[in-house]
N, C-alpha and C positions, 0 to 999 in steps of 0.2 A: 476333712474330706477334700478333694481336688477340685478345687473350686471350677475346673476345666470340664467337669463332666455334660453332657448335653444330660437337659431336665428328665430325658425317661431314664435313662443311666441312675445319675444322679439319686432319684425317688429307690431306684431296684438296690440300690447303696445302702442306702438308710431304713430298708426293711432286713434285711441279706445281716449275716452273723458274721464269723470270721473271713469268710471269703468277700465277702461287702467292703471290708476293712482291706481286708491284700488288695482288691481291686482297686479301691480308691487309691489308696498310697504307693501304687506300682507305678513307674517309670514309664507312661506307654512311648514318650519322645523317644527311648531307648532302644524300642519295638521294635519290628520288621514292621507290623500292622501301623505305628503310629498312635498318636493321640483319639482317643475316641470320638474326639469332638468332629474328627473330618471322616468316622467311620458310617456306612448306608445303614438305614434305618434298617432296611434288613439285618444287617449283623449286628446291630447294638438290639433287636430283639429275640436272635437267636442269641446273645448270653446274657440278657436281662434272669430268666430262671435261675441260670445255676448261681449269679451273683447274688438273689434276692434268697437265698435256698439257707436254709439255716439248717438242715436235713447236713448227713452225712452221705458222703459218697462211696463207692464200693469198684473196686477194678477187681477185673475176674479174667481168666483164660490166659493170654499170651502177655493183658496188658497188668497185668500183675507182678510181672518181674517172677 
């Protein structure tokens, strides 16, 4: 796991399935957004869910391709 992640990150990592794992181990230095560690506590709780989410996700309508 990326030892970089700030603590609520971090916990939402180690609950979270596959998407927990991509999280962790993605590039954010390589980002537009950056490392999460200098992200506002607002946006690291707007994707605490979907990271913690072991559920499947579902696109529908235009974003479906």
């Amino acid at each position: 796991m990326n030892a970089r992640l700030p603590a609520d990150l971090a916990a939402a990592v180690s609950l979270g399935g596959e998407m927990g794992r991509r999280f962790a181990e993605y590039d954010w230095d390589a980002h537009p957004l950056g490392s999460p560690s200098g992200w506002s506590s607002a946006m690291r709780a707007a994707v605490q869910p979907a990271v913690r989410s072991r559920g499947r996700g579902r696109l529908s309508g235009e974003l479906s391709g």
